[in-house]
Steps between C-alpha positions, in 0.01 A plus 500: 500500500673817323776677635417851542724781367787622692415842744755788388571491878654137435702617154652810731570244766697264246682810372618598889610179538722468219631859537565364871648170432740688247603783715547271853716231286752815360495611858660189619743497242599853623520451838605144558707405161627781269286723205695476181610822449789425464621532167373874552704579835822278508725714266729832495234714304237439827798570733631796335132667571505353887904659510324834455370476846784444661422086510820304529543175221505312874171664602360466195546082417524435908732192631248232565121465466278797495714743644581717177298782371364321232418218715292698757316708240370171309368375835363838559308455209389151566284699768323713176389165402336430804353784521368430157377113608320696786320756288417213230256428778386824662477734197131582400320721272545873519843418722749716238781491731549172546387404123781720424746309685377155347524676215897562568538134604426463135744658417744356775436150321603699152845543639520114618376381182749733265810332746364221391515578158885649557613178652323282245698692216250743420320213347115679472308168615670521848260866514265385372396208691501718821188682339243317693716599843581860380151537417272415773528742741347760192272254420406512900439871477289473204288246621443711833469870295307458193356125586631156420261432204637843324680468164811653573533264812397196303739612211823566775383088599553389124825670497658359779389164427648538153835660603575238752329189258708654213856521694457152689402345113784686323726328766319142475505476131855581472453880278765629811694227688332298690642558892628188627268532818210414274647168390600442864154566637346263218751221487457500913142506548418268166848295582521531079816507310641750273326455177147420659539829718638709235149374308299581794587839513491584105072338555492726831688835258261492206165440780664800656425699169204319456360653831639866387291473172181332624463728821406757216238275294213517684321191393863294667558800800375318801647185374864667451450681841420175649821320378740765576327512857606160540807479362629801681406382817716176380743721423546670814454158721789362288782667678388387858425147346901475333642685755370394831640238689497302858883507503480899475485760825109574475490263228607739282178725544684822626646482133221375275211618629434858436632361159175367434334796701621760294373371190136469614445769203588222244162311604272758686489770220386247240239356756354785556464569130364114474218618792394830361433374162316204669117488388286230668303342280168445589322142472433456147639765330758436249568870459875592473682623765579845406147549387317769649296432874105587443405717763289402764150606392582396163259233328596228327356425191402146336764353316183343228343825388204264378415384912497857538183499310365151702618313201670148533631220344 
C-alpha cells in the first residue's frame, strides 16, 4: 500500500496550525507572564516621549503589577495576538482585511524577535532563529492568496526554516556563545555532564547547518525537511520536559507550555515542505522522487525495446 500525496487543503491546514500554535503561545506570554519589551520601554529616552503627554514617571512605571502605562499597553497588545491566533483559523481566500492583519502580526513578532536580539547583545543569531515564528503568518497568507504549492510560498518556507536552523546551529556549535539554557536543557533531559553535553550540542550545531544546506539540494530536500521536522518538535518539547515538575503550581505548565507552543514553526514549516515535495512511488518503479508524474492517459512504454517487437530471450 502507497501513501497518497498530501491535498493542498492538508498543507494550508498544517500552515494554520503553526501560525496558530505560534500566535496563542505569545498571547499567553502577554497576558499571563510579561512580553520582553523591555529593554525597549524601561529607560529615560521612552519616558521622555510618554512626559510629552503629560504622563507622570509614577504613571508611567506604576507601583506594583500591571498598573503602569507600559504595563497595560503590553497586555493590551497581548489581545492583537489573539486576535491574530483567531484569524490564523478563520482567514480564507479573497478575505484582504483580515490577511492584512495576519499580515501585521508578522510584523508584531518582528518587534518581539528584534527585543530579543537587543537583550541578547545584538548578537544576529538571537533574530535569526525567530525566522520560522516571524515568518509564518506571511507564509499563511501566501499559501491562502496565490496557493500553497506556489514558488514564492515554497521559497518564504525555505527561508524560515533556514533562518531559524541557521541561528539555533550558530548557537549549538559555539560561532556566538552558547546560552547556558541550552546546556541546562541537555544536561537535564540526557542527565550528561559537561564535556559530553558540550559534544552533544557541537553534533546537534553542525546538523543544524547541515539541514540549512541540504533543504536546498534537491536530491537530500525531503530528507533535511524530515530531520529538522523532528528535531524541532524535540526542540520545542524540551522546555516542558526540563522545566516541568510535580512539585510546581500546575506542574509548571502555566510557564512552559506555550514555550513549546510558540515554536510549533520550528517543526511545522519544515513538515510541510517534507509533504509537498512527497512523491508516492508507485509499485515497482524505481524512478526518483523529484522526477516528473506521467499524466494519466499517458502510456507506458516497454522497458526491452526488442519485446516491443514480440522478441524474447
Amino acid at each position: 500500500m502507497f501513501l497518497s500525496m498530501p491535498s493542498d487543503r492538508s498543507l494550508v491546514l498544517l500552515i494554520r496550525l503553526g501560525a496558530f500554535l505560534c500566535f496563542a503561545g505569545w498571547t499567553w506570554q502577554h497576558l499571563y507572564w510579561e512580553a520582553p519589551y523591555g529593554i525597549l520601554l524601561w529607560h529615560d529616552t521612552t519616558y521622555a516621549y510618554a512626559s510629552r503627554w503629560g504622563i507622570s514617571w509614577e504613571e508611567f512605571v506604576g507601583t506594583g503589577a500591571a498598573d503602569g502605562f507600559v504595563q497595560k499597553w503590553v497586555s493590551r497588545v497581548g489581545w492583537l495576538y489573539l486576535a491574530c491566533a483567531i484569524l490564523s483559523l478563520t482567514v480564507r481566500k479573497g478575505a484582504w482585511i483580515q490577511m492584512a492583519a495576519l499580515v501585521g502580526g508578522s510584523g508584531l513578532l518582528s518587534i518581539l524577535a528584534y527585543t530579543k536580539y537587543l537583550a541578547a547583545n545584538s548578537q544576529p543569531p538571537m533574530f535569526f532563529e525567530h525566522g520560522g515564528q516571524v515568518l509564518i503568518p506571511l507564509l499563511l497568507v501566501l499559501a491562502i492568496a496565490v496557493g500553497v504549492r506556489h514558488r514564492i510560498t515554497v521559497g518564504t518556507a525555505i527561508v524560515a526554516v533556514i533562518l531559524t536552523f541557521a541561528g539555533h546551529g550558530s548557537y549549538a556549535l559555539g560561532i556566538w556563545p552558547t546560552p547556558a539554557g541550552f546546556h541546562a536543557m541537555t544536561a537535564v533531559i540526557l542527565k550528561t555532564e559537561y564535556q559530553t553535553t558540550r559534544a552533544f550540542l557541537h553534533v546537534a550545531g553542525l546538523l543544524d547547518f547541515f539541514v540549512c544546506l541540504g533543504i536546498l539540494v534537491p536530491a537530500i530536500r525531503r530528507q533535511s525537511a524530515l530531520y529538522a521536522a523532528i528535531w524541532g518538535l524535540l526542540t520545542s518539547f524540551a522546555r516542558p520536559v526540563a522545566g516541568m515538575s510535580l512539585g510546581l503550581r500546575f506542574w509548571g505548565a502555566d510557564h512552559f507550555i506555550h514555550e513549546a507552543l510558540l515554536r510549533a514553526p520550528h517543526c511545522l514549516v519544515p513538515l510541510y515542505l517534507f509533504l509537498l515535495w512527497y512523491r508516492p512511488r508507485q509499485a515497482g518503479s524505481h524512478e526518483s522522487d523529484f522526477a516528473t508524474m506521467p499524466s494519466a492517459d499517458s502510456t507506458l512504454l516497454p522497458i526491452n525495446p526488442a519485446s516491443a517487437n514480440g522478441q524474447t530471450r
